[in-house]
C-alpha positions as CSV (number, residue, x, y, z in Angstrom):
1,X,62.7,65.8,132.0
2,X,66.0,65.7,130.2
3,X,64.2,67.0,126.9
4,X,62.6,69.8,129.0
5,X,66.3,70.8,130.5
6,X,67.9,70.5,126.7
7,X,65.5,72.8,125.3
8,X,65.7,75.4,128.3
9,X,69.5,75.2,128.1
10,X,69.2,76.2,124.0
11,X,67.1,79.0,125.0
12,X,69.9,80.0,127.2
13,X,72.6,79.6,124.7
14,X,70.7,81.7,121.9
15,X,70.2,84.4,125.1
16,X,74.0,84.6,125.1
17,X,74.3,85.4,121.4
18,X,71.5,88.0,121.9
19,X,73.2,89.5,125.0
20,X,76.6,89.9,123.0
21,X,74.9,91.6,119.3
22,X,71.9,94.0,120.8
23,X,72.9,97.4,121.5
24,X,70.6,99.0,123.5
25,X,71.8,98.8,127.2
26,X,68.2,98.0,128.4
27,X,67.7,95.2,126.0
28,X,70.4,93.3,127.2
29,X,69.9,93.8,130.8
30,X,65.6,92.6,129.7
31,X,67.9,89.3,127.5
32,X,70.2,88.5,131.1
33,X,66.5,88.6,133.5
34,X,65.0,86.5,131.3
35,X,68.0,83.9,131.1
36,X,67.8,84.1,135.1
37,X,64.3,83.1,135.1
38,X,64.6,80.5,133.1
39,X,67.8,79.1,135.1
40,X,65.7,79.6,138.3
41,X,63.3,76.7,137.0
42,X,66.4,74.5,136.1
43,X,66.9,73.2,140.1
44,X,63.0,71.5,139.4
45,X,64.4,69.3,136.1
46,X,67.3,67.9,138.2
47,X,66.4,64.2,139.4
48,X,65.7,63.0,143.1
49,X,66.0,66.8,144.0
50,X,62.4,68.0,144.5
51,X,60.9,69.7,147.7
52,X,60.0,72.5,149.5
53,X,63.1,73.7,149.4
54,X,64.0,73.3,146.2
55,X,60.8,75.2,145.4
56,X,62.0,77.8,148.2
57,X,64.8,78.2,145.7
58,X,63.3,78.3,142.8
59,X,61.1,81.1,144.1
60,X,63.9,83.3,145.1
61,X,66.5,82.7,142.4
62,X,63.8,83.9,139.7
63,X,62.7,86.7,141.9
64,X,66.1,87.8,142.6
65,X,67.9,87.6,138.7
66,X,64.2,88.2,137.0
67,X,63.1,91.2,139.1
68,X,65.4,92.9,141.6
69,X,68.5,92.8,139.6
70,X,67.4,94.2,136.9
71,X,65.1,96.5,138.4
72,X,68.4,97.8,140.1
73,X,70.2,98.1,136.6
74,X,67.5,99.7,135.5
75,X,67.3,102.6,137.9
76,X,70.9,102.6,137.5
77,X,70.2,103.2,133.8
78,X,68.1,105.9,133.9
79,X,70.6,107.8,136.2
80,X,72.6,107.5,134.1
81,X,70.5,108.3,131.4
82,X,72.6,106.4,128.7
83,X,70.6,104.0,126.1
84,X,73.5,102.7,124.1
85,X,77.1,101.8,124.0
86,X,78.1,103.3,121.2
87,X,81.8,102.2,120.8
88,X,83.0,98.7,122.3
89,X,85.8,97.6,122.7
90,X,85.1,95.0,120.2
91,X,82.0,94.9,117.3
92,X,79.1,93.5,118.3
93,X,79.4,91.4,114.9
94,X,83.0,90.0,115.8
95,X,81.6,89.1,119.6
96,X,78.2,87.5,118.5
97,X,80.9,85.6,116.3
98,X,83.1,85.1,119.0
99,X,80.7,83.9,121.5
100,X,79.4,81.6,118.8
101,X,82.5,79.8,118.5
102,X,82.3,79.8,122.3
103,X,79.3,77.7,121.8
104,X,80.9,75.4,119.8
105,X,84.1,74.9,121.6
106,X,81.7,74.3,124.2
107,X,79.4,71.6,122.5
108,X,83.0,69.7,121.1
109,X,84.8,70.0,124.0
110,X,83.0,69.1,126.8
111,X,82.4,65.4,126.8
112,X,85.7,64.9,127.7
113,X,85.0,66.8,131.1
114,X,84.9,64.4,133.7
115,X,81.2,65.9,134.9
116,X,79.8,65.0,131.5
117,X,79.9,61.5,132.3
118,X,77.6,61.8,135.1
119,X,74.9,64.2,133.1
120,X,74.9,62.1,129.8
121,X,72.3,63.3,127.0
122,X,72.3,66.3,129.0
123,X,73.4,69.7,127.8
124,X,74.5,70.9,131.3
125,X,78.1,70.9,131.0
126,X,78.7,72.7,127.8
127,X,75.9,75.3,128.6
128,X,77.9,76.4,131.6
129,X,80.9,76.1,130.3
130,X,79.2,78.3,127.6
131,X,77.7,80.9,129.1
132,X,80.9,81.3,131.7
133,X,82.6,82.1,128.4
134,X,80.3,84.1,126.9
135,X,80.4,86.5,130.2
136,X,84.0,87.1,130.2
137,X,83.6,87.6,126.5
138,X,81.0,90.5,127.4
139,X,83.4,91.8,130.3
140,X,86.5,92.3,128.6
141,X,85.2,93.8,125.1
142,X,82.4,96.4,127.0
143,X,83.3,99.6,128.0
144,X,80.4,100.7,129.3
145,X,80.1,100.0,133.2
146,X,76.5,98.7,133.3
147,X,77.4,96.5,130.4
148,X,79.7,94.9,132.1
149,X,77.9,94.4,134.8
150,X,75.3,92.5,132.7
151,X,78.9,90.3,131.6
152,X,79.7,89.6,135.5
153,X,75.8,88.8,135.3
154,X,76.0,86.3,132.7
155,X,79.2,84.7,134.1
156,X,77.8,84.2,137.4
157,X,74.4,82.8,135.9
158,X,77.5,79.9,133.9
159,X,78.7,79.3,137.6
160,X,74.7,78.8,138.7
161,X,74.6,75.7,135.9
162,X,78.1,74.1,137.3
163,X,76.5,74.6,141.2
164,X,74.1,72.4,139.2
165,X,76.0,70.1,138.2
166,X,77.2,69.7,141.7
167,X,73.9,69.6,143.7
168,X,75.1,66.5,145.7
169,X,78.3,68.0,147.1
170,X,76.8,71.7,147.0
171,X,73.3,71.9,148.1
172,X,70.9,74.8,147.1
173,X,71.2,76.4,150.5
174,X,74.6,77.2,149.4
175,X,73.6,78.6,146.4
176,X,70.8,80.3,147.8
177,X,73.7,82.2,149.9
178,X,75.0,83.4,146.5
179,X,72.2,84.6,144.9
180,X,72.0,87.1,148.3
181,X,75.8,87.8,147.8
182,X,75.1,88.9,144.2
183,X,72.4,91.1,144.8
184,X,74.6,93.0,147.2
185,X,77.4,93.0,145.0
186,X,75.5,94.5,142.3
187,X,73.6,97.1,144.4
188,X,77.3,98.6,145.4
189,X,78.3,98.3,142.2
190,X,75.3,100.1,140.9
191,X,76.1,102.6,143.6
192,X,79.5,103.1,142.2
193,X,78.5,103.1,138.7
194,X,75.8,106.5,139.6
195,X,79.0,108.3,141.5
196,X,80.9,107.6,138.3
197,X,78.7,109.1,135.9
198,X,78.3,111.8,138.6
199,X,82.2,112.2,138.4
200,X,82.9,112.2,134.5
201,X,79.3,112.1,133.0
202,X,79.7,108.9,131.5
203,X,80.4,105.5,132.0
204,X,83.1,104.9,129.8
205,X,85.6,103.0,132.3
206,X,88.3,104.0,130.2
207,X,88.0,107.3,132.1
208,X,89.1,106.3,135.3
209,X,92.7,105.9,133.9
210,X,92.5,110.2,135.3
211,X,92.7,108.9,138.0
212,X,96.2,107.3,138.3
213,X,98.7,109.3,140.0
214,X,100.8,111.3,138.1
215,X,105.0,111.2,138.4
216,X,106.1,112.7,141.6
217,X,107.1,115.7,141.5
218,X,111.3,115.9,141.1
């Protein structure tokens, strides 16, 4: 099982590289669903933990992050009618770079966490701590809305590995209850995200800075 987990978790890791060098916005929403579904069949590989409603779970979480997400974004997308971001924040060569070394801060840095001593020979721990980093990476360097969207997605699919790693205290009801929060969240945000583009046909967030009020008038 552990071997099974370990190689799922690598897929997951190279995901995160993907997600931060493609630039085609549909790509990387297509790189985040598949990441989801294979995190929805993680809750199976953890020990003493399978049933029906593990399974229940399992079910939902890759319905949810493999098909309604980013059918959602994907709607959103063609509202928007945008393929590409064409000027981040950041390169997508110095992010892929950056999220590397993410990795590998990650990978060094995580056996002294005290978690990693109940998940030894398991790469658990420095995949979510990982992938948490390699979402806020993708939020703060995008300036495309949908894009970081896909960061908050990728963050939040980091947090999914920790609730994990915390099964016993935090059972998959719980989690089940986020997964239903998140779709919510990114519906409304994908709701905001059309009136946007409506507004200043783009989705550059950088133009919302119109918005601030000016000086007051003397």
């Amino acid at each position: 099982m552990t071997s099974l987990l370990n190689a799922i978790l690598v897929i997951v890791l190279v995901l995160n590289l993907f997600a931060l060098g493609a630039s085609r916005i549909q790509a990387v929403i297509r790189i985040v669903a598949a990441q989801g579904v294979l995190l929805s069949v993680i809750p199976l590989l953890v020990p003493q933990h399978l049933g029906l409603p593990t399974l229940l779970v399992v079910v939902a979480t890759m319905a949810i992050k493999g098909l309604i997400i980013p059918g959602i974004m994907v709607r959103a997308l063609r509202d928007a009618a945008i393929k590409r971001e064409v000027e981040p924040l950041i390169g997508r060569l110095p992010t892929t770079i950056m999220g590397a070394a993410a990795i590998l801060l990650a990978l060094v840095f995580a056996d002294q966490l005290p978690l990693a001593a109940q998940h030894e020979g398991s790469l658990l721990v420095p995949a979510a701590l990982a992938t948490v980093l390699v979402g806020f990476i993708l939020l703060t360097t995008r300036i495309i809305a949908l894009n970081q969207i896909v960061g908050y997605l990728v963050l939040e699919n980091g947090i999914f590995l920790f609730g994990m790693l915390l099964v016993e205290a935090m059972p998959l009801v719980v989690e089940f209850g986020v997964l239903l929060d998140l779709v919510v969240g990114i519906f409304v945000i994908c709701i905001i995200v059309n009136h946007i583009n409506r507004a200043f046909s783009s989705l550059d967030t950088r133009r919302l800075a119109s918005l601030k009020e000016g000086p007051w008038p003397s």
